[in-house]
C-alpha positions, -999 to +999 in steps of 0.1 A: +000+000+000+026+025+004+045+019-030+007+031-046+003+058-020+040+064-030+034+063-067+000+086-061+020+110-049+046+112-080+018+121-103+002+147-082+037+160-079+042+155-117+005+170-127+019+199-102+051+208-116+033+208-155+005+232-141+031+259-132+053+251-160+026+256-184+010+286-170+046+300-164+055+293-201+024+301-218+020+332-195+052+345-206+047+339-240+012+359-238+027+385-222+057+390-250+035+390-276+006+418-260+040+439-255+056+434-285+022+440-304+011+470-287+043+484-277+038+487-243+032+469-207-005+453-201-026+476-179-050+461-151-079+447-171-055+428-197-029+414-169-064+401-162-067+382-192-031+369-194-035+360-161-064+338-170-047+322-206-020+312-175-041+291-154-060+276-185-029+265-203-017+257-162-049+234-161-044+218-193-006+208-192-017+192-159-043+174-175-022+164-200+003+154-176-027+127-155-039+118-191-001+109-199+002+091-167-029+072-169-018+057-203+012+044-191-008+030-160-008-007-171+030-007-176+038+005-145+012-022-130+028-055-148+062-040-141+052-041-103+035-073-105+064-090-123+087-076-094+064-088-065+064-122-084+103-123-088+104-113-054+076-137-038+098-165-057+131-158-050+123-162-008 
């Protein structure tokens, strides 16, 4: 129970990391391009809206990061079960 608990806990960290990466990244990004189109710094009402292009692309790179964890769930699962059975013989 505490290898799952264990493992549970890498992919929150994992989901965690990719939703500040992504809303760092894409953040940045929407914040060079408003300046660079307009030629100056975003006032109050559009740090509004770059704020919120953030924490969407934030949500989505974690999503993408459960989705991409998920998929890889039965790998991890036969890898564990194979070890518990090499280990179960070999005692």
């Amino acid at each position: 129970m505490q290898k799952v608990t264990h493992i549970i806990g890498i992919i929150i960290g994992r989901m965690f990391r990719a939703l500040i990466a992504w809303g760092l990244i894409i953040g940045g990004i929407a914040t060079g391009w408003f300046s660079l189109t307009s030629h100056r710094m975003p006032r109050n009402s559009e740090w509004g809206l770059i704020i919120g292009i953030a924490i969407v692309a934030g949500l989505l790179g974690m999503m993408s990061a459960l989705v991409w964890e998920l998929s890889h769930l039965g790998t991890i699962s036969r890898a564990l079960r194979h070890r518990h059975e090499h280990q179960t013989t070999t005692t």
